[in-house]
Legacy VTK file of the C-alpha trace (Angstrom):
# vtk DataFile Version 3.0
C-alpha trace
ASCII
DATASET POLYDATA
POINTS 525 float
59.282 -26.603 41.703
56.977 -24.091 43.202
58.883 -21.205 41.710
58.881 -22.563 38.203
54.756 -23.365 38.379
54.538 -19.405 39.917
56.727 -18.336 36.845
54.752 -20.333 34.567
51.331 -19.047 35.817
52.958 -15.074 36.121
53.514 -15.608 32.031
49.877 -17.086 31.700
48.751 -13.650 33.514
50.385 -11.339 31.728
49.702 -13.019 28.452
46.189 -12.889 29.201
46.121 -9.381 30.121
48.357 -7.918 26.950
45.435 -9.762 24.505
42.745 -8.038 26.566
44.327 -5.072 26.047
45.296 -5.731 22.395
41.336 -7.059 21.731
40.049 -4.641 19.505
36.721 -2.915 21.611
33.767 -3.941 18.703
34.488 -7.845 20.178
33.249 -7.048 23.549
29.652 -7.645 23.173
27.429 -5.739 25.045
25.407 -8.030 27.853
21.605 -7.350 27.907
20.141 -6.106 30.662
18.618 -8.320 33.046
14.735 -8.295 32.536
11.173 -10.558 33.673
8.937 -9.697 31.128
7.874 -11.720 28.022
8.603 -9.265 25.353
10.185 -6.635 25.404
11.204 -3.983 22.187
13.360 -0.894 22.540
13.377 1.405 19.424
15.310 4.711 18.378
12.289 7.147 18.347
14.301 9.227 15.337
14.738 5.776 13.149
12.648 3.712 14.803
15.520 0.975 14.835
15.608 -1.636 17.340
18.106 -1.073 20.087
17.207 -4.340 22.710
14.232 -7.004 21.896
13.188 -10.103 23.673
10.709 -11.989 21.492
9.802 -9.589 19.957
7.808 -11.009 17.349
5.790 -13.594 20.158
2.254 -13.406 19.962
1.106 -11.232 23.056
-2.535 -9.921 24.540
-1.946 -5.970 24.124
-4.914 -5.352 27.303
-5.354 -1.332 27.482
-2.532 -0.463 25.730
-4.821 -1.253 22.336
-6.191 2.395 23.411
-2.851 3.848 21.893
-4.524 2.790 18.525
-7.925 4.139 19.909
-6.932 7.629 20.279
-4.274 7.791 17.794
-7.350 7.357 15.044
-9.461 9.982 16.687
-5.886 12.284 16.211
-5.367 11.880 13.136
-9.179 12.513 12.543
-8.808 15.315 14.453
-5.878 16.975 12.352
-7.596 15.677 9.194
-10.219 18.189 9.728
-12.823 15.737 10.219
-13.341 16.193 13.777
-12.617 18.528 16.708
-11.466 18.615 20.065
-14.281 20.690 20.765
-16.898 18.154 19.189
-19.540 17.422 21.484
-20.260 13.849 21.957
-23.372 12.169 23.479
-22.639 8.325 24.659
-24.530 5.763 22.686
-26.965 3.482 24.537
-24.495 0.800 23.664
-20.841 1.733 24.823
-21.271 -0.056 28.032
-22.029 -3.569 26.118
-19.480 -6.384 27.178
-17.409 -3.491 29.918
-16.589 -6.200 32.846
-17.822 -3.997 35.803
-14.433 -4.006 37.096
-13.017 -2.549 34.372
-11.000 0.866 34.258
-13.829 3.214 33.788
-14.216 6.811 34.189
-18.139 6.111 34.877
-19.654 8.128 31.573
-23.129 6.480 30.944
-25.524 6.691 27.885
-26.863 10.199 27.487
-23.746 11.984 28.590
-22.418 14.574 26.677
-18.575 15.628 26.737
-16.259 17.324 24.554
-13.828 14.614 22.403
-10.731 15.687 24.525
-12.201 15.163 27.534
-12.548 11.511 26.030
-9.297 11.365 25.014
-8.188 12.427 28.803
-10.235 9.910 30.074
-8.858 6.974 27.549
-5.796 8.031 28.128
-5.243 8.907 31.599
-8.053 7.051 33.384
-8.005 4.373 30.788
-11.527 4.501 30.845
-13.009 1.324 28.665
-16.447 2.943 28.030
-14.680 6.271 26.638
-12.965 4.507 23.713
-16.192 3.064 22.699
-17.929 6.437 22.439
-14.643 7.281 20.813
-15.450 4.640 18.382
-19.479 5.680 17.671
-18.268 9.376 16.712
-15.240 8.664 14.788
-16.664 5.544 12.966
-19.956 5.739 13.330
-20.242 2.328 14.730
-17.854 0.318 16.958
-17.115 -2.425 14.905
-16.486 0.178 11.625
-14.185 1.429 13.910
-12.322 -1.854 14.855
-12.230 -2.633 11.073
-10.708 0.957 10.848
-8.148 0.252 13.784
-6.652 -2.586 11.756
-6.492 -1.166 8.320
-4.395 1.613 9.723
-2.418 -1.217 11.935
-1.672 -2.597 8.523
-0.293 0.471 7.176
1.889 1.006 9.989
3.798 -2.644 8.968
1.489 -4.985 11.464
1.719 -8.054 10.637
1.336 -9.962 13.680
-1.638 -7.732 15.137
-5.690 -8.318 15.268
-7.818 -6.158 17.204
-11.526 -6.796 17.860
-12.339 -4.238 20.366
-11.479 -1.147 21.225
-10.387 -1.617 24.512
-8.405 -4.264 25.113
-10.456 -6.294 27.273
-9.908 -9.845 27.253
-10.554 -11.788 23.370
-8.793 -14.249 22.256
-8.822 -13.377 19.241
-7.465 -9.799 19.863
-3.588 -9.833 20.139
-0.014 -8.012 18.885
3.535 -8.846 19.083
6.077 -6.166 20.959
7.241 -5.415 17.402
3.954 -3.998 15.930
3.015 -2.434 18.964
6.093 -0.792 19.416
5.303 0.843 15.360
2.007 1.860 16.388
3.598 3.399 19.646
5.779 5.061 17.239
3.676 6.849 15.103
1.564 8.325 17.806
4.621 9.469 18.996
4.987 11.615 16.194
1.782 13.443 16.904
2.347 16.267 19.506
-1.667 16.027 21.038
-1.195 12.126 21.446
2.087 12.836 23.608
0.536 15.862 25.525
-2.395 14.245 26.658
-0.834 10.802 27.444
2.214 12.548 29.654
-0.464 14.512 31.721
-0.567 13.329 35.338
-3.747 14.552 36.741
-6.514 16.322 34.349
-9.998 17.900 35.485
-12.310 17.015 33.622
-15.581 19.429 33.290
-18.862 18.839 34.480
-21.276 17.492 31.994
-25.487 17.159 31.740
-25.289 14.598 34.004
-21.835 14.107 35.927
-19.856 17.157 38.288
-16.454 17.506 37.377
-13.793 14.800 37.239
-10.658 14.687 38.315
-8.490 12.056 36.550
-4.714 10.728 37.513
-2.700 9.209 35.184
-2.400 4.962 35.486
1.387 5.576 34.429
4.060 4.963 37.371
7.114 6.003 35.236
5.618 9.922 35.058
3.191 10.021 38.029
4.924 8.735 41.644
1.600 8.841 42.987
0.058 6.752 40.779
-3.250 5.270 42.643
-2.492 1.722 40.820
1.495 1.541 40.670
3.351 4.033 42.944
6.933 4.215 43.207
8.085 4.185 39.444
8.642 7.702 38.693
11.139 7.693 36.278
12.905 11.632 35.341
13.610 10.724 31.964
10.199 9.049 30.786
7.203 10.768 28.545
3.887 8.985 28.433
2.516 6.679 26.968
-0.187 4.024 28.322
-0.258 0.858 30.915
-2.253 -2.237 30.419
-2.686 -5.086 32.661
-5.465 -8.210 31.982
-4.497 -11.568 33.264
-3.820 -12.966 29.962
-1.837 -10.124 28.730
0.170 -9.392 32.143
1.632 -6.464 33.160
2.160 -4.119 30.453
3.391 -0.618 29.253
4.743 1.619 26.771
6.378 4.923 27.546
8.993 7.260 25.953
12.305 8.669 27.474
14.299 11.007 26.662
18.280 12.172 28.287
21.076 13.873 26.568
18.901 14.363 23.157
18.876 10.381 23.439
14.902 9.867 22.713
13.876 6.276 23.123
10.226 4.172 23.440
10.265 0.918 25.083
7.532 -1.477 24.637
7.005 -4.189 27.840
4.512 -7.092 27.492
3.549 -9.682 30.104
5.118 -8.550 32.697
4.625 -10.226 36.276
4.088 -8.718 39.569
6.432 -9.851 42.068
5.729 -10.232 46.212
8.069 -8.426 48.244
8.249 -7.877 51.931
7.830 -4.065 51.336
5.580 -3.833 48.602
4.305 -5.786 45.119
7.099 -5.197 42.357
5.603 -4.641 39.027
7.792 -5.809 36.251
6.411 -4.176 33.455
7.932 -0.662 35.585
11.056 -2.520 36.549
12.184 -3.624 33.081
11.422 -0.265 31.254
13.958 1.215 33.938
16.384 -1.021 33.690
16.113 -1.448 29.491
16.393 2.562 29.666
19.525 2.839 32.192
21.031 0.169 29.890
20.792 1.859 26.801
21.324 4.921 27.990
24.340 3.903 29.501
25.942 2.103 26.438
24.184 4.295 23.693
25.572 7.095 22.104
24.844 9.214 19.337
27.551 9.295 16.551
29.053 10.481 13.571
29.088 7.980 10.616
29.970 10.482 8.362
30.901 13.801 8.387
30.560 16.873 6.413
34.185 17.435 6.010
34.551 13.663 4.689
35.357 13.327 0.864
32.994 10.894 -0.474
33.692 10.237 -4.482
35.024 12.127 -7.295
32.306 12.248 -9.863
33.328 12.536 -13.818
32.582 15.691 -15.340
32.291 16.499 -19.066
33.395 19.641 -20.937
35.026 20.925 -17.515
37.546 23.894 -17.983
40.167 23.007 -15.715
38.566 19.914 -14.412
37.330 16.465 -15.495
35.546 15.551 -12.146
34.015 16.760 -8.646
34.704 15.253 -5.305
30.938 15.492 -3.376
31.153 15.605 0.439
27.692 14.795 2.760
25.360 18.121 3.256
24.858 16.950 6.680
26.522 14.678 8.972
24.695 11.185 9.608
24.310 10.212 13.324
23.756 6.945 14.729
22.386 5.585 17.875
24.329 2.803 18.191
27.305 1.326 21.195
29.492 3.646 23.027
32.230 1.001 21.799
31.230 -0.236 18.489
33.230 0.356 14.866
31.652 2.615 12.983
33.614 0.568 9.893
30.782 -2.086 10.249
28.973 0.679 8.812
27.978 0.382 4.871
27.619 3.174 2.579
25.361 3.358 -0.698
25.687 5.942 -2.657
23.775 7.338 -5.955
24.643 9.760 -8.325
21.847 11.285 -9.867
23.615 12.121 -13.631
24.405 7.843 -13.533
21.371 6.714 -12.904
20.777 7.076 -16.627
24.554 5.916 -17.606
25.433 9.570 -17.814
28.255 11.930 -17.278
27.941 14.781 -15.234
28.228 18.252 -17.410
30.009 21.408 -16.807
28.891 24.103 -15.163
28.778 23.053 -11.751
28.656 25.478 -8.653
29.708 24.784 -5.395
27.412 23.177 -3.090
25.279 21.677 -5.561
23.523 18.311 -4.928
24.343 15.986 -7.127
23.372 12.826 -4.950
22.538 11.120 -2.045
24.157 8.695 0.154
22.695 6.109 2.849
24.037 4.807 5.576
23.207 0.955 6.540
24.464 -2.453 8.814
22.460 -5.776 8.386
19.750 -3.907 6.021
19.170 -1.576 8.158
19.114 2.262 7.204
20.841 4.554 9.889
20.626 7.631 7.887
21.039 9.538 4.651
22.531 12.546 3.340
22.700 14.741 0.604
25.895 14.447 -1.546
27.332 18.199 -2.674
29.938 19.303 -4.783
33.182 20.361 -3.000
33.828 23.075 -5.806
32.725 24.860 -9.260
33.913 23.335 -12.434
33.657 25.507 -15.307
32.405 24.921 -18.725
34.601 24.404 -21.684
32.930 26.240 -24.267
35.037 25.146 -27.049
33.897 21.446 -25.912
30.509 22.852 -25.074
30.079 24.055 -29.000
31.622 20.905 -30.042
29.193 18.866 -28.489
25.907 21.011 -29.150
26.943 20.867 -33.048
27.754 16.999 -32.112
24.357 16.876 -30.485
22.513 18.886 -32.877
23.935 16.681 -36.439
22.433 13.369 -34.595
18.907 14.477 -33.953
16.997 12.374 -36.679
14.498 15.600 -37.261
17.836 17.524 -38.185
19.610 14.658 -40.367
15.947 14.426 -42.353
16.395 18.181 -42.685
19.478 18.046 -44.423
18.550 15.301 -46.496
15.546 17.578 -47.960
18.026 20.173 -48.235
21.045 18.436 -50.100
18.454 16.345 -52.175
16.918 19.587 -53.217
20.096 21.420 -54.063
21.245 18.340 -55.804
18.594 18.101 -58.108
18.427 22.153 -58.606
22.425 21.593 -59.898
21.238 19.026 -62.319
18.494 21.046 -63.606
20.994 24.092 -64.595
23.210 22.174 -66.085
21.313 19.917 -68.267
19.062 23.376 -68.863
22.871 25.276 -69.675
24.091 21.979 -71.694
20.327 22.180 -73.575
20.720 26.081 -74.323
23.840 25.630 -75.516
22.750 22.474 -77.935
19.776 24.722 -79.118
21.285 27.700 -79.517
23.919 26.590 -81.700
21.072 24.487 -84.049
19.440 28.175 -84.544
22.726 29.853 -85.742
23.022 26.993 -87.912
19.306 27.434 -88.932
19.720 30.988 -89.251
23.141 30.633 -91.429
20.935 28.129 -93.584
18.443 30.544 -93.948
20.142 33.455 -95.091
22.060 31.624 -97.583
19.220 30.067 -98.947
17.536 33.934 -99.021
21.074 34.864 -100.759
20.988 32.014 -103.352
17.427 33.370 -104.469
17.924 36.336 -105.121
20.918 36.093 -106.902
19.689 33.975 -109.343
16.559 36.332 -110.313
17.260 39.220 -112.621
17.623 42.622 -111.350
15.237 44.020 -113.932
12.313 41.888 -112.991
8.959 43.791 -112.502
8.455 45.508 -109.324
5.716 42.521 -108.343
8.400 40.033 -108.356
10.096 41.865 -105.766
6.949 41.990 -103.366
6.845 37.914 -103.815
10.637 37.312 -103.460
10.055 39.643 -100.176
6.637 37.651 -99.135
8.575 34.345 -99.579
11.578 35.711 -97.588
8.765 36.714 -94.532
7.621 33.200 -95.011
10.876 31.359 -94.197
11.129 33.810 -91.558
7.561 32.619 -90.145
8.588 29.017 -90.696
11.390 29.615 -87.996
9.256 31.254 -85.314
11.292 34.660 -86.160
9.700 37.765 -86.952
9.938 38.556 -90.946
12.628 41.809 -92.075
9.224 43.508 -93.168
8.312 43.772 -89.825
10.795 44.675 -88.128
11.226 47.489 -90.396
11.002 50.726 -87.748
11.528 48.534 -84.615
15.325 48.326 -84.596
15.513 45.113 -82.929
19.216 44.211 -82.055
20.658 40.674 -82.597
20.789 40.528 -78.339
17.074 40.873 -78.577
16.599 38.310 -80.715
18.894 35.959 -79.458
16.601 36.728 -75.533
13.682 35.867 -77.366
15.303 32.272 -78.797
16.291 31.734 -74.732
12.829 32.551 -73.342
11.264 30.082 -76.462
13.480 27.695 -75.457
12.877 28.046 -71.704
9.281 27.370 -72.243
9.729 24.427 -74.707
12.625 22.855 -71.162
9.537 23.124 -68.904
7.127 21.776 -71.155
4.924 25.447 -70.789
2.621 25.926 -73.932
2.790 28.786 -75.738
-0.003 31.522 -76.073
LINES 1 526
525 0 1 2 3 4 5 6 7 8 9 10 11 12 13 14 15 16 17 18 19 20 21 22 23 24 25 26 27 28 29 30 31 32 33 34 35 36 37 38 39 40 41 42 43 44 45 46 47 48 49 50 51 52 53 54 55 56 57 58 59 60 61 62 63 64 65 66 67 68 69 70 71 72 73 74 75 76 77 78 79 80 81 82 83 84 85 86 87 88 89 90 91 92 93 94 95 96 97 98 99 100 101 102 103 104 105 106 107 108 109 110 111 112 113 114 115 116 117 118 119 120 121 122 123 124 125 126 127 128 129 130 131 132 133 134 135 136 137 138 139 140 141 142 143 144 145 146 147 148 149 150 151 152 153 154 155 156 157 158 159 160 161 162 163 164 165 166 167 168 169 170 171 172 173 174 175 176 177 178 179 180 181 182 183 184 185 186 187 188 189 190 191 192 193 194 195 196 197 198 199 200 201 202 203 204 205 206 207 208 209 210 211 212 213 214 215 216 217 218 219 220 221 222 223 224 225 226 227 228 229 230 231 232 233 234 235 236 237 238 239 240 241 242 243 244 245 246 247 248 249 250 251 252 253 254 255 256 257 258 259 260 261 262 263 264 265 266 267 268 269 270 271 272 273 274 275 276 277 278 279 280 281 282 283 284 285 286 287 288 289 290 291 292 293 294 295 296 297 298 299 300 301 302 303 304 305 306 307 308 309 310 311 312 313 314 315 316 317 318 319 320 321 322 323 324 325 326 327 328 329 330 331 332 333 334 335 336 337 338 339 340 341 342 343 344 345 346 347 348 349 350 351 352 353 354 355 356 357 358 359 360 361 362 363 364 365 366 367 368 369 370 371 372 373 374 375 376 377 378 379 380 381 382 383 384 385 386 387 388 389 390 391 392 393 394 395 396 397 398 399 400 401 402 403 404 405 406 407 408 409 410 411 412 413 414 415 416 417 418 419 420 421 422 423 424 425 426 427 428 429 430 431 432 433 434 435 436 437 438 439 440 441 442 443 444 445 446 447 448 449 450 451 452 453 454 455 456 457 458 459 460 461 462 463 464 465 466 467 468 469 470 471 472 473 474 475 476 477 478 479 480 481 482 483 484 485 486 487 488 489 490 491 492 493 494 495 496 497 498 499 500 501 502 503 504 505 506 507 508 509 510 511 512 513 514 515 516 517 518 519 520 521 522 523 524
């Protein structure tokens, strides 16, 4: 009986073990690493997509990391050209108004003058209150135009969970973020090279000024300076930056940036706790940001969604040669920071073809390597990345089908078809005119041969009948009356044409050219 239940549970065992094995590696989801503080956000500093969150949408008290927004505007004002780092700024009477007195400071009073980076050191590294409110005077011109500038740009950044009403970070209940928009303001003064060099400085000297010797400041920031006067112990290889905070509302917090095997990541930590040990106080807002980045860097990989080499779509081409469509490959590959053991086939792909986005074919020629779209790469409406889509090869044109379809193109262009029109309407009526004139002619020469056959025989009946003796003055009348009939017909009389030799062609011209004139309806002269 034992045997049988060992035989029974060997077959459970190895059943067991041939589905693990036969479990395809996308099921096994990764576990999230093991963390204290209230929020936490991890983004992909090249997408800014979110790797690891923890309520990341709670509302949280940002403390001093609100003076990431602080010197970001004075940055940005900085590269706008409408300040300097070598501006020289005198503290208002007012920047010490509502500092707690033990507040971070970096003890600048009113009347002290200082260049704008050594402000920015001293926000930065020292965290100095009264140096983001001076900050604020030259930059704004007041503090609160400033704080009303600080969250207009928090709204352009995608903040919609963020109010600020200082510019500081000292306790207000009314002045609060969420991991999320923090973690997109974090972002875009990552982007700015200044912001990053003078928040990953450890120690700074700052120089004398009218009334101060010089200072020498040490960055608040365990993860990049082990001897950190406020949290030792936290260096971290791998981190850049950015800015601690700490209030007893808000908790421990801090934002930094790391970076290992091209992997660049920024990890936003809010409310952390501090922890009691027997060796030394363990500050969780340190702790987590470790253990988030050995996490992700562990698990996270950079890879290929698509590749160059991958065939993408064969696009329709008109009046090709040899060829009725293209196959487009990716210019450049699209990388992903995503699980070392995820399917990339979870992956979606939208592509667009520039020539369709009318309801358009593509038309020949077409060299190789030309862009002819775009593709993105997306999961759960979320962009990875995009690429340019290329032709694989050259198509030829078809000239034979590219004549075909200019004359094509060229008959249905309403300017052209009214053309014509004018043309063939013209032409039709000019054919009607010449042969209703030619049908007239011939109707009106024929009455004057008639005419002129009537004539003569009349003239020939006359002068037959008169005697051939009659007197010599008989003769002029008979010839007067013959000039008369003559006249009568529009025909110039025998008498004077006498010496002109005018041939019957002549006189049959001068009928046409009377009868031309009478067709058009021109008077005669």
């Amino acid at each position: 009986m034992h045997m049988k239940k060992s035989k029974i549970l060997s077959y459970i065992l190895v059943f067991a073990l041939i589905s693990a094995m036969l479990m395809p590696s996308s099921a096994a989801a990764l576990t999230d690493p093991v963390t204290n503080a209230k929020a936490i956000v991890l983004v992909d500093t090249s997408t800014g997509n979110i790797l690891f969150s923890k309520a990341p949408d709670e509302k949280v008290y940002p403390a001093s990391t609100t003076k990431i927004m602080t010197a970001l505007l004075a940055i940005e004002a900085i590269e706008n050209g409408k300040a300097a780092l070598t501006d020289s700024v005198t503290a208002g009477s007012d920047i010490l108004k509502g500092l707690s007195e033990d507040g971070s400071t970096a003890g600048i009073v009113p009347g002290e003058t200082m260049t704008l980076e050594s402000l920015l050191y001293c926000t930065l590294i020292s965290s100095a209150n009264e140096a983001c409110n001076i900050i604020a005077e030259h930059i704004g011109g007041d503090v609160q135009t400033f704080v009303g500038m600080m969250n207009s740009r928090a709204k352009e950044l995608g903040c919609t969970g963020t109010n600020f009403t200082n510019t500081h970070g000292l306790p207000d209940y009314n002045h609060y973020t969420t991991a999320t928009d923090l973690a997109k303001i974090s972002l875009e003064a990552y982007t700015h090279p200044l912001f990053m060099e003078i928040c990953n400085t450890v120690t700074k000297s700052i120089p004398a000024t009218n009334i101060s010797g010089e200072r020498i400041t040490s960055n608040t920031n365990g993860l990049i300076n082990n001897d950190s006067e406020l949290y030792p112990g936290y260096y971290y290889e791998y981190a850049k930056g950015m800015k601690t905070g700490h209030t007893k509302d808000a908790g421990y917090c801090l934002v930094s940036s790391a970076t290992k095997d091209n992997v660049s990541m920024l990890c936003v930590v809010m409310g952390g706790i501090a922890i009691e040990k027997v060796e030394k106080v363990e500050y969780t807002n340190f702790t987590d940001s470790i253990a988030v980045y050995n996490w992700a860097f562990e698990n996270f990989s950079y890879r290929d969604i698509i590749e160059t080499t991958d065939m993408v779509k064969d696009v329709s081409v008109k009046m090709g040669q040899d060829a009725d469509y293209v196959t487009v490959r990716p210019a450049t590959a699209v990388k992903a920071l995503m699980p070392n053991d995820e399917d990339i086939s979870s992956f979606e792909q939208q592509i667009t073809i520039y020539s369709e986005k009318n309801g358009e074919l593509l038309s020949a020629p077409i060299e190789a390597g030309a862009v002819l779209g775009e593709i993105s790469i997306s999961r759960d409406g979320v962009i990875f990345g995009t690429s340019k889509l290329v032709a694989c090869s050259s198509v030829e044109v078809s000239y034979s089908q590219l004549i075909r379809a200019k004359v094509g193109t060229t008959l249905t262009n309403p300017a052209v078809i009214i053309f014509l029109l004018l043309v063939f309407g013209l032409l039709g009526t000019y054919i009607f005119l010449v042969m209703r004139y030619r049908r007239s002619k011939k109707k009106y020469m024929k009455e004057m041969e008639m005419r002129r056959k009537a004539r003569e025989k009349t003239l020939a009946d006359r002068q037959t009948g008169r005697s051939a003796a009659a007197p010599r003055a008989r003769q002029t009348s008979a010839q007067s009356d013959s000039d008369d009939a003559y006249r009568g017909e529009g025909l110039m009389p025998a008498s004077e044409r006498q010496g002109r030799n005018e041939s019957l062609a002549e006189l049959e011209s001068k009928a046409e050219r009377e009868y031309f004139d009478e067709f058009f309806g021109r008077d005669k002269k």
